[in-house]
MIGULUM-169962 format. One record per atom (N, C-alpha, C): x, y, z; atom name. Coordinates in nm, 2 decimals, decimal comma. Layout:
! MIGULUM-169962
       c1       c2       c3   atome
        X        Y        Z      CA
...
***
This chain:
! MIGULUM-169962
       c1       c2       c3   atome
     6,58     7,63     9,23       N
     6,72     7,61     9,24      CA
     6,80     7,74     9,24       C
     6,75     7,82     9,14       N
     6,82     7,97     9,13      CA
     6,78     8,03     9,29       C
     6,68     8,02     9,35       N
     6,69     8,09     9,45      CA
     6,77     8,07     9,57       C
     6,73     7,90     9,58       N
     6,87     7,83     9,67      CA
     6,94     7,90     9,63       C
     7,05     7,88     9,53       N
     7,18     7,94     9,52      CA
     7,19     8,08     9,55       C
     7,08     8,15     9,49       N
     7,09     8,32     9,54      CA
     7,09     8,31     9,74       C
     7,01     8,25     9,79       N
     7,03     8,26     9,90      CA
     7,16     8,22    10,03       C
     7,23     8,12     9,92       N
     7,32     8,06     9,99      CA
     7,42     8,15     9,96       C
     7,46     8,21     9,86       N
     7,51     8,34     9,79      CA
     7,50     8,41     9,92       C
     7,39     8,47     9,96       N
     7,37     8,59    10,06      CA
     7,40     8,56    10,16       C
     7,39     8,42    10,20       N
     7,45     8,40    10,31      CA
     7,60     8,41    10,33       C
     7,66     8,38    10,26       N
     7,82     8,34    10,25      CA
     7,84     8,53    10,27       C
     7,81     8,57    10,16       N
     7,85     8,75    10,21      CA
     7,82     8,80    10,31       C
     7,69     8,75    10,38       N
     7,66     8,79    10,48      CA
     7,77     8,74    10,60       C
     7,81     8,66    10,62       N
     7,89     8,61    10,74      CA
     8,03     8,69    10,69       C
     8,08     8,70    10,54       N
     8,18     8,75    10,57      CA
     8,19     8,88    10,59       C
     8,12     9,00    10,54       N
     8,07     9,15    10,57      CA
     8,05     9,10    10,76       C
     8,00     9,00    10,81       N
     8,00     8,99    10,99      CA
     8,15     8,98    11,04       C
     8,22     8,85    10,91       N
     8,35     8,91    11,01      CA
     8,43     9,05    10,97       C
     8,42     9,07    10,90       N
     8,48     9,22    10,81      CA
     8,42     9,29    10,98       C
     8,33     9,31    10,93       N
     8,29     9,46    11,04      CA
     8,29     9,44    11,19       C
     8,32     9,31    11,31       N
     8,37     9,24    11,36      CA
     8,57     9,25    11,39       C
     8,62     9,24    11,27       N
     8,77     9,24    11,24      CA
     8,76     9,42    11,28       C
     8,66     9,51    11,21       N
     8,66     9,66    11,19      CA
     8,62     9,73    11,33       C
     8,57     9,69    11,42       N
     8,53     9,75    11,53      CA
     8,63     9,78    11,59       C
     8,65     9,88    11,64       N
     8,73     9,98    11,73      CA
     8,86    10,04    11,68       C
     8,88     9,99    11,53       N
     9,00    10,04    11,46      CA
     9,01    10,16    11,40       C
     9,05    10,26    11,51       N
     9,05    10,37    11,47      CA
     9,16    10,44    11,34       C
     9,09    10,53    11,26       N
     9,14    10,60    11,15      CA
     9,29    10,67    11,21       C
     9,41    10,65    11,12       N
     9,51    10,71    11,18      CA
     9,50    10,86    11,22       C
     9,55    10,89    11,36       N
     9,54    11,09    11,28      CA
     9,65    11,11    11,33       C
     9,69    11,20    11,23       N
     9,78    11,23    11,15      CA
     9,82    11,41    11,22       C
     9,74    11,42    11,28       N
     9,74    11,56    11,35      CA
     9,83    11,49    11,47       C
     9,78    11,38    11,59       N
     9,85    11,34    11,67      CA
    10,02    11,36    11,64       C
    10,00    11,27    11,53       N
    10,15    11,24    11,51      CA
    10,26    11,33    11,44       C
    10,19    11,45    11,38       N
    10,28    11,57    11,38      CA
    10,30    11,65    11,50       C
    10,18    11,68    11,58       N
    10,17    11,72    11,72      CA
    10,35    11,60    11,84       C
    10,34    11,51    11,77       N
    10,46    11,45    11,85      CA
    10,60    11,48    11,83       C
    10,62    11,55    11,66       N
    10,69    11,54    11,61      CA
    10,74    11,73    11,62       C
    10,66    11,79    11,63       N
    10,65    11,90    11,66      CA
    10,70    11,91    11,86       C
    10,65    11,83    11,90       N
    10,72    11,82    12,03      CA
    10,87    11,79    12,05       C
    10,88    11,68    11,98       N
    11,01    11,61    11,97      CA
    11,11    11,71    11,92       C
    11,06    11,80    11,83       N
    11,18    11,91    11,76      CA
    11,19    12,01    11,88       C
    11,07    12,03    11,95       N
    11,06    12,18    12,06      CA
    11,15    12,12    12,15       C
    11,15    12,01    12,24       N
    11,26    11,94    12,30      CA
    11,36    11,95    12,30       C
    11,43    11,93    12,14       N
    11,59    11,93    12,08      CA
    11,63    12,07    12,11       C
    11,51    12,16    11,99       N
    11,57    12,28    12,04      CA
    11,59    12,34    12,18       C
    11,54    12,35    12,26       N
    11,53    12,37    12,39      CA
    11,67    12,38    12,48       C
    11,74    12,29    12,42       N
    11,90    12,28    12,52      CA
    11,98    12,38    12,49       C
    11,98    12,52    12,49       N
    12,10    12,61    12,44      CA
    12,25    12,59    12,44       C
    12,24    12,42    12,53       N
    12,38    12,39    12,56      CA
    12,46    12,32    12,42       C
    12,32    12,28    12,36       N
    12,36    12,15    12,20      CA
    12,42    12,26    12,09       C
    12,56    12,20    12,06       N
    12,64    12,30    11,95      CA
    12,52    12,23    11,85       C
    12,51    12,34    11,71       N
    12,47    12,40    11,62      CA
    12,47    12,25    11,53       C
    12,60    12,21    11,52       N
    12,62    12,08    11,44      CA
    12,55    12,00    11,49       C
    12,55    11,93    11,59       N
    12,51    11,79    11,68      CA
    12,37    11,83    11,68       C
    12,30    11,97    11,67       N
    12,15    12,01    11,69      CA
    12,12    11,97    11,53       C
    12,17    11,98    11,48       N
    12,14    12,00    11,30      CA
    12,16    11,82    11,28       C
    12,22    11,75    11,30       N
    12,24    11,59    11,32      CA
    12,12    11,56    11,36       C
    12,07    11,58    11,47       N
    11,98    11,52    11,54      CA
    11,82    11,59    11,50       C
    11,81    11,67    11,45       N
    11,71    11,71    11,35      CA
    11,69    11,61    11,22       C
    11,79    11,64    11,16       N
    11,79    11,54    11,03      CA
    11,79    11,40    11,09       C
    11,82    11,34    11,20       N
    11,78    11,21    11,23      CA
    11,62    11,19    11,26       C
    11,56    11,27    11,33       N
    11,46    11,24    11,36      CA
    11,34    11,30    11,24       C
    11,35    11,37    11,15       N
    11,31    11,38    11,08      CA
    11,30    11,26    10,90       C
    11,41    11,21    10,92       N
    11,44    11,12    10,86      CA
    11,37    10,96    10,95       C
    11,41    10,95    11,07       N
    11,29    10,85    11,13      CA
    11,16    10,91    11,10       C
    11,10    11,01    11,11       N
    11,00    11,01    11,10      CA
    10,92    11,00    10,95       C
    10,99    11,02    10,88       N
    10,99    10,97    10,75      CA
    10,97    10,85    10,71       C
    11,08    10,79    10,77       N
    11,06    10,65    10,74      CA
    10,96    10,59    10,81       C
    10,89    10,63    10,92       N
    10,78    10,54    11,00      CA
    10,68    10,60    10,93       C
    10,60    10,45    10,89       N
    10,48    10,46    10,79      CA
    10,39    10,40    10,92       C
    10,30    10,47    10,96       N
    10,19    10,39    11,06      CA
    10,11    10,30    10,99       C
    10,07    10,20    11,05       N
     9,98    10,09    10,92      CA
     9,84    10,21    10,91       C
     9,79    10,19    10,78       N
     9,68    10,21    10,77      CA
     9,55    10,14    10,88       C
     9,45    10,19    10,85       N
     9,31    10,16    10,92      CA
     9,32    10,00    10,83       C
     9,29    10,03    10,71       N
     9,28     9,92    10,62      CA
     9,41     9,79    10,66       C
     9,50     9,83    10,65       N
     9,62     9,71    10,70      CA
     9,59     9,67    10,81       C
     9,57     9,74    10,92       N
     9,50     9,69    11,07      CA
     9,39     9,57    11,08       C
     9,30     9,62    10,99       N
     9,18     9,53    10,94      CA
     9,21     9,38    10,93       C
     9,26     9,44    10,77       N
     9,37     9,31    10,70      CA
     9,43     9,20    10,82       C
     9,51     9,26    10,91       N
     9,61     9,17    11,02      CA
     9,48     9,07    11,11       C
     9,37     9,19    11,14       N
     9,27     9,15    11,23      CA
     9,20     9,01    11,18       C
     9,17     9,05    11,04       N
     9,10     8,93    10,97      CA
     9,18     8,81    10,97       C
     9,34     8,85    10,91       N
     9,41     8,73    10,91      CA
     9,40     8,62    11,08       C
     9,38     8,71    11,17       N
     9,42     8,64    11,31      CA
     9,28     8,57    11,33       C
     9,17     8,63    11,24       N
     9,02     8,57    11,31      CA
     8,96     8,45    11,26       C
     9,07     8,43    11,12       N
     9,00     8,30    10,99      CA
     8,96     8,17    11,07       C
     9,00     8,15    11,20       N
     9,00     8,01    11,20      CA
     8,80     7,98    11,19       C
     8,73     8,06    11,26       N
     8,60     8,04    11,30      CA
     8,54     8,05    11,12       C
     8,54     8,09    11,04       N
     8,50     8,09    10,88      CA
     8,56     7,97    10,84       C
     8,63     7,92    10,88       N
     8,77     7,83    10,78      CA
     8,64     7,71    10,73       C
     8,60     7,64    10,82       N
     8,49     7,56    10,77      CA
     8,37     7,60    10,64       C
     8,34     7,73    10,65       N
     8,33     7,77    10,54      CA
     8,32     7,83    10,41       C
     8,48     7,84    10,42       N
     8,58     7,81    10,33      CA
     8,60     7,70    10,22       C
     8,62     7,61    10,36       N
     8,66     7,48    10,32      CA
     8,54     7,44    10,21       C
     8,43     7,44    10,29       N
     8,29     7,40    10,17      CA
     8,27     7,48    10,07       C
     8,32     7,59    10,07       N
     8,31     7,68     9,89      CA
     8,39     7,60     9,83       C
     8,54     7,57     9,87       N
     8,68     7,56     9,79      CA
     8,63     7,42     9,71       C
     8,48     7,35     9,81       N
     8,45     7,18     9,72      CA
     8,35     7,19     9,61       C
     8,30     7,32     9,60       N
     8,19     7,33     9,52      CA
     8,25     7,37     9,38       C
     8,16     7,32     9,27       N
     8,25     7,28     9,14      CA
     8,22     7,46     9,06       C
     8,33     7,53     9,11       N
     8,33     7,64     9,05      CA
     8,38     7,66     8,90       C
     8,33     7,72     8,82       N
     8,42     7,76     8,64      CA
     8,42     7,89     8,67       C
     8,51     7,92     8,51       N
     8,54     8,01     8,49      CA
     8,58     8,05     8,34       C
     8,56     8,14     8,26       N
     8,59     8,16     8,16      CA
     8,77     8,16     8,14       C
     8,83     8,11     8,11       N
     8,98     8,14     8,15      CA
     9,07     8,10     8,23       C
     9,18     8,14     8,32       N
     9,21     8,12     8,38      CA
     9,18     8,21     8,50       C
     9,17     8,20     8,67       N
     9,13     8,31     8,73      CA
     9,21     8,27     8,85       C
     9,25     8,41     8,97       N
     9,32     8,43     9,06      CA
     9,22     8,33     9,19       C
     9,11     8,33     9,14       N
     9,01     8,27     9,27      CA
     9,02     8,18     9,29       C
     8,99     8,07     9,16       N
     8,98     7,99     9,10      CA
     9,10     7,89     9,16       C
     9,17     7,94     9,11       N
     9,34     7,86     9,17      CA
     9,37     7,86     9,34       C
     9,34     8,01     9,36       N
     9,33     8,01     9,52      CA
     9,20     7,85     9,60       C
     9,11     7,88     9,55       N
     9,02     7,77     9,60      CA
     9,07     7,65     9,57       C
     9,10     7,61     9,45       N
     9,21     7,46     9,42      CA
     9,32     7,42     9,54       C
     9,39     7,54     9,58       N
     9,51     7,55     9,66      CA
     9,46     7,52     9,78       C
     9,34     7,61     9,85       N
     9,31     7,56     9,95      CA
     9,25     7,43     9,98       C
     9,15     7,38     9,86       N
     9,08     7,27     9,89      CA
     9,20     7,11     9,91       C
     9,32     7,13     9,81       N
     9,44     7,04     9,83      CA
     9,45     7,08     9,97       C
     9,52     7,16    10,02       N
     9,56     7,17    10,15      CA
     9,44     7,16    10,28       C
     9,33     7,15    10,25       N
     9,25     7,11    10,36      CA
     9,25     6,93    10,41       C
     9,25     6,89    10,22       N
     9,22     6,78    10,19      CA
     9,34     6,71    10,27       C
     9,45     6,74    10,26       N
     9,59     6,70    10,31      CA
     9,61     6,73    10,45       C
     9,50     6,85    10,55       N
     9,55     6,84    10,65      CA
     9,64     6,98    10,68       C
     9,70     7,05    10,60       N
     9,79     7,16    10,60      CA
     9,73     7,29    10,61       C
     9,82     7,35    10,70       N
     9,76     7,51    10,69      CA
     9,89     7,59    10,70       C
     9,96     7,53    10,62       N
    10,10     7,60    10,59      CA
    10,08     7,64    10,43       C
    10,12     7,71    10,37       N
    10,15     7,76    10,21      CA
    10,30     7,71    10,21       C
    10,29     7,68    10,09       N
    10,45     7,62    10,02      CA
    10,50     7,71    10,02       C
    10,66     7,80    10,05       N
    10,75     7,88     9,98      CA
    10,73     7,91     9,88       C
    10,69     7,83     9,79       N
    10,69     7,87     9,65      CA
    10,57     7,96     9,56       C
    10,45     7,93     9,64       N
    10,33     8,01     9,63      CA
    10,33     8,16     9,67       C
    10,36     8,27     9,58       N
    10,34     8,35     9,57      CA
    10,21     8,45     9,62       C
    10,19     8,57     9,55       N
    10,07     8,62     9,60      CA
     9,96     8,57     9,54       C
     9,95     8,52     9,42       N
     9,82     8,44     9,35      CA
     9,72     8,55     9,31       C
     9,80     8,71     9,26       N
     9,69     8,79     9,22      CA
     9,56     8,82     9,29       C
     9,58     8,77     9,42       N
     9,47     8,81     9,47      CA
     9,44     8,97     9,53       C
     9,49     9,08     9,49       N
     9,52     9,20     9,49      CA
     9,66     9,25     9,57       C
     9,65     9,35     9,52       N
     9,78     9,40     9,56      CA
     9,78     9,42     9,73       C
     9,67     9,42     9,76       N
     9,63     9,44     9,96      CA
     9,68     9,33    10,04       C
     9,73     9,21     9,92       N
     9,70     9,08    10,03      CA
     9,87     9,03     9,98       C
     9,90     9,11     9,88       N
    10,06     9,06     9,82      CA
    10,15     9,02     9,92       C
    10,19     9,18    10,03       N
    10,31     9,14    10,11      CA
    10,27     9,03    10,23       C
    10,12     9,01    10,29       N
    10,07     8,91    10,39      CA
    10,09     8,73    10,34       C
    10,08     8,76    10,18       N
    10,01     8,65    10,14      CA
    10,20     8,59    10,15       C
    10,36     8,70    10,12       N
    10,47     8,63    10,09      CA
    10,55     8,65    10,23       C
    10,44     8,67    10,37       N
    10,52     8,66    10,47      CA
    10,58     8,55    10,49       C
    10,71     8,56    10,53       N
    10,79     8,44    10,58      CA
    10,72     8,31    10,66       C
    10,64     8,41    10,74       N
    10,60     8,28    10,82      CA
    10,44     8,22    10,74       C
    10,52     8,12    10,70       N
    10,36     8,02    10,59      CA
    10,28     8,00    10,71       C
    10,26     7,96    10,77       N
    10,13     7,95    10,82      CA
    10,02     8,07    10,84       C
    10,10     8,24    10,88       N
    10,02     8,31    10,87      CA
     9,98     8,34    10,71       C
    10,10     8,34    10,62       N
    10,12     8,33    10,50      CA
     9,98     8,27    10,44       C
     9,94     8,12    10,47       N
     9,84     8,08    10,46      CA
     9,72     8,09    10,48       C
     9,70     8,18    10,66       N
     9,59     8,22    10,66      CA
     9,58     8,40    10,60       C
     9,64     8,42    10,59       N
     9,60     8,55    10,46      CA
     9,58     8,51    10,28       C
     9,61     8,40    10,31       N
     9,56     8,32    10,14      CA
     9,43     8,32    10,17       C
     9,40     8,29    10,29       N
     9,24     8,25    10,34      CA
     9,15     8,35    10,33       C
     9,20     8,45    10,41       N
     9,15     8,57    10,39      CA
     9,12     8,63    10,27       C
     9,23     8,62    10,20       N
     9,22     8,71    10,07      CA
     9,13     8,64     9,97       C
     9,09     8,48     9,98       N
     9,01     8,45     9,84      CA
     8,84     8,39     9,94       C
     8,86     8,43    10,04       N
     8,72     8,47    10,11      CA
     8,66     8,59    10,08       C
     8,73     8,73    10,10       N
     8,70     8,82    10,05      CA
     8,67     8,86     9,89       C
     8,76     8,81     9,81       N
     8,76     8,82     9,68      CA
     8,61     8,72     9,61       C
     8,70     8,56     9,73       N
     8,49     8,50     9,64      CA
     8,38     8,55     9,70       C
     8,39     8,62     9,79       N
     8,23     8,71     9,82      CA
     8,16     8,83     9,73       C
     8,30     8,88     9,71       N
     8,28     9,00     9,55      CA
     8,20     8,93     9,46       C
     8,30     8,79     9,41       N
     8,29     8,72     9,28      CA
     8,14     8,67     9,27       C
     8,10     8,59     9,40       N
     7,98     8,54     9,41      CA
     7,88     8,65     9,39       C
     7,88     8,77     9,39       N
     7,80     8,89     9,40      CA
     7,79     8,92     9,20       C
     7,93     8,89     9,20       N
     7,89     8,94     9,03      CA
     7,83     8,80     8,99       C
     7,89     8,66     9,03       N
     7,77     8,51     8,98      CA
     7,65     8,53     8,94       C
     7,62     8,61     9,05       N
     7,45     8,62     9,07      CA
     7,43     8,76     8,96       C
     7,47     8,83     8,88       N
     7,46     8,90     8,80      CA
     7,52     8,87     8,61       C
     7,58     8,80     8,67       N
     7,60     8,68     8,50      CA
     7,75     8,73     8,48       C
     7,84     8,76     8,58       N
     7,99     8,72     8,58      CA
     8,05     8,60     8,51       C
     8,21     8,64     8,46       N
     8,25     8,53     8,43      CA
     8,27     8,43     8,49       C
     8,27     8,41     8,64       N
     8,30     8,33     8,75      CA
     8,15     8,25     8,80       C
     8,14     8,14     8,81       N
     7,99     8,10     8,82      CA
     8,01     7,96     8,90       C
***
């Protein structure tokens, strides 16, 4: 029986490490050299017009400097994240069969509740999240996806996030975790 379970264990990580690295292909690392190379252009430009008074040159520095500030490129990892969110449907089945299997826990746990949540909502037919369902602790990576406006994607980043988290968890099961 222990082995079953160890194997079905390896399987479930195994498909999700396939879609993880799948979601990961071709997403290149930001560089960061490019994008000062742009910004470095964008100032050589401004300066360039001998015609721009001193003021209006000094405005338009501080604007674009301040845009560029404020543009945060997504990370590699956020990219990931969006990719996974868009690919859940083909795992969702299972999903669905972990969220039925009679998991415990010592306590209360962030997984735990996530699989409850999803198993009600499969059971019901929904692939919307309530307004009122928060991030559910499922780390700080999946917080702002998990309180997007739009519930359905809202939902499938719930999906995401306690796919990835019960593949962890199942890893520590098989090592005598509190999660079993």
């Amino acid at each position: 029986m222990l082995t079953a379970t160890d194997q079905i264990i390896f399987m479930f990580q195994r498909r999700v490490a396939d879609l993880w690295r799948q979601c990961a292909d071709g997403v290149a690392a930001l560089d960061w050299a490019q994008q000062y190379q742009q910004l470095l252009q964008q100032i050589s430009d401004l300066t360039a017009d001998d015609a721009v008074p001193d003021a209006e040159l000094r405005a338009s520095l501080r604007n674009l400097v301040a845009s560029s500030r404020a543009q945060r490129p997504p990370t590699r990892a956020s990219v990931i994240r969006q990719r996974l969110i868009d690919a859940i449907a083909p795992v969702r089945s299972l999903l669905a069969g972990v969220s039925r299997l009679p998991w415990q826990a010592t306590g209360g746990h962030p997984v735990l509740d996530a699989l409850h949540r999803l198993r009600v909502a499969y059971a019901g037919g929904t692939k919307r999240l309530p307004a009122e369902v928060g991030a559910l602790r499922l780390g700080p990576a999946w917080r702002e996806a998990i309180a997007d406006p739009d519930r359905e994607r809202a939902f499938k980043a719930m999906e995401v996030a306690t796919l990835s988290r019960c593949a962890g968890r199942c890893a520590m099961a098989r090592s005598g975790s509190s999660i079993h």
